[in-house]
N, C-alpha and C positions, 0 to 999 in steps of 0.2 A: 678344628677343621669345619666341623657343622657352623661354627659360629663366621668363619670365614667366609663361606661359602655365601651366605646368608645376608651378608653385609656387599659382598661382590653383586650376587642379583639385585640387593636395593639400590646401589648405586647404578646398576647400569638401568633401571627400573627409573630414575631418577633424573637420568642424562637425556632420557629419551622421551622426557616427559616437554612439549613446550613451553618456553621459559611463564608466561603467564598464566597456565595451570599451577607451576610453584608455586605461585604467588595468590591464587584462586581469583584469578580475572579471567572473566571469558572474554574472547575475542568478540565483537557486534559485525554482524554483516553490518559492511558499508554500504552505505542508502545510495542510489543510480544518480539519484537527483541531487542540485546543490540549493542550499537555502531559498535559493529568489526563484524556483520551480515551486516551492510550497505557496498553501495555503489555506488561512488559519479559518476555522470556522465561523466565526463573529463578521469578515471582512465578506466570504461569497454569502451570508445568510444578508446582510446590508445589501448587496449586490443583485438578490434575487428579489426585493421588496424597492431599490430603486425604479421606477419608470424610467428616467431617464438614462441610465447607463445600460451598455450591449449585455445582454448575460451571454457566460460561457455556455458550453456543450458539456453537460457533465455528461458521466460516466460512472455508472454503478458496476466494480468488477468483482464482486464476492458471490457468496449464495445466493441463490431464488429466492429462499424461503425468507430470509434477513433484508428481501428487496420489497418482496410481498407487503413484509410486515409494517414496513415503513421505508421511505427512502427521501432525497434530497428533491423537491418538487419539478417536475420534469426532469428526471435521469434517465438515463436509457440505461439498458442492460443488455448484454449479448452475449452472457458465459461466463462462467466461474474461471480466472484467468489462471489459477494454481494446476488446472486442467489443458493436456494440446489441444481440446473440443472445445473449452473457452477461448485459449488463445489464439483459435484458429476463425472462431466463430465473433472473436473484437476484429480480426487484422481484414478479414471479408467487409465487415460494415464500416471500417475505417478507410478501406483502399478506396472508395470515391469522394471523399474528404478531401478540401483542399487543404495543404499542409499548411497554412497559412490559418488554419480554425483554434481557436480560443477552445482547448480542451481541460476540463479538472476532471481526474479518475479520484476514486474514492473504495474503499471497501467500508474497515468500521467492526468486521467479525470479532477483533477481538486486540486485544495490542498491538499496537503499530510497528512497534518491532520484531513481532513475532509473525506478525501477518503472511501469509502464503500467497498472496494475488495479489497484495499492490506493485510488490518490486514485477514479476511478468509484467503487469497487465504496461505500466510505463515503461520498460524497457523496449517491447515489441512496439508500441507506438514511437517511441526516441527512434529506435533504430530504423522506424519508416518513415522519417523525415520531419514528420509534428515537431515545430519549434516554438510553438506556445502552447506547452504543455507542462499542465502544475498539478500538485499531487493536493491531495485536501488533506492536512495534518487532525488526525482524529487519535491521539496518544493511547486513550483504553479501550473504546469503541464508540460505533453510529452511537449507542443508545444515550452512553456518560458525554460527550463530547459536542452532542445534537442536538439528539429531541430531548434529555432529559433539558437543555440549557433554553427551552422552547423555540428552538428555531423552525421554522416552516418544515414539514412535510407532506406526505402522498404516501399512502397506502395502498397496495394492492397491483395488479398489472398495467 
């Protein structure tokens, strides 16, 4: 009986598990953006050292303190976007933008899939109209992905 019992809650234990925990796959949040919205480091650090080509509007959306430290040379910064005081505080400085502006958002905090401000901070721009808007693919962070690879920065505010 105990043994029956015991075999009935694992299976219902079981059923109710979804099918990729079975199997010990986790689900990945699907990224807002599609491939041709990214961009890879090596290509805006060429970009920012051209003279002759337009540079983007970046966009620094993570911590103060991680912008302070270092950041992408001329970023702005306007709020930690994982925040509604960030995200209220990008969509304020963005709403006289014309949507027509060359924007790259970036964070860099820490894995890029795990990251908490990049998917807000372009979403809230997508959905204000921005259509050239590209994300900076930084896979482990700013540090491994950036400045460890020497590309240009700016320190401080």
């Amino acid at each position: 009986m105990v043994i029956s019992l015991l075999t009935f809650v694992l299976a219902l234990v079981l059923i109710s598990l979804p099918l990729p925990a079975i199997h010990g796959q986790e689900k990945k949040n699907a990224d807002p953006w599609a491939s041709s919205e990214t961009m890879q480091p090596a290509q805006l650090a060429k970009i920012l050292t051209d003279k002759y080509v337009s540079v983007p509007t970046v966009i620094f959306v993570g911590f103060r303190s991680l912008y302070v430290g270092g950041h992408v040379p001329n970023a702005s910064f306007h709020g930690t976007t994982s925040t509604e005081q960030g995200l209220a505080e990008l969509k304020a400085w963005a709403t006289s933008l014309p949507r027509s502006t060359e924007l790259v958002i970036y964070c860099g905090c820490c894995p890029m899939d795990k990251c908490p401000n990049i998917r807000p901070a372009y979403t809230t721009l997508s959905n204000m109209g921005f259509k050239k808007l590209r994300v900076l693919v930084l896979p482990t962070s700013f540090a491994v992905d950036w400045a460890d690879k020497g590309y240009p920065m700016q320190k401080g505010m």
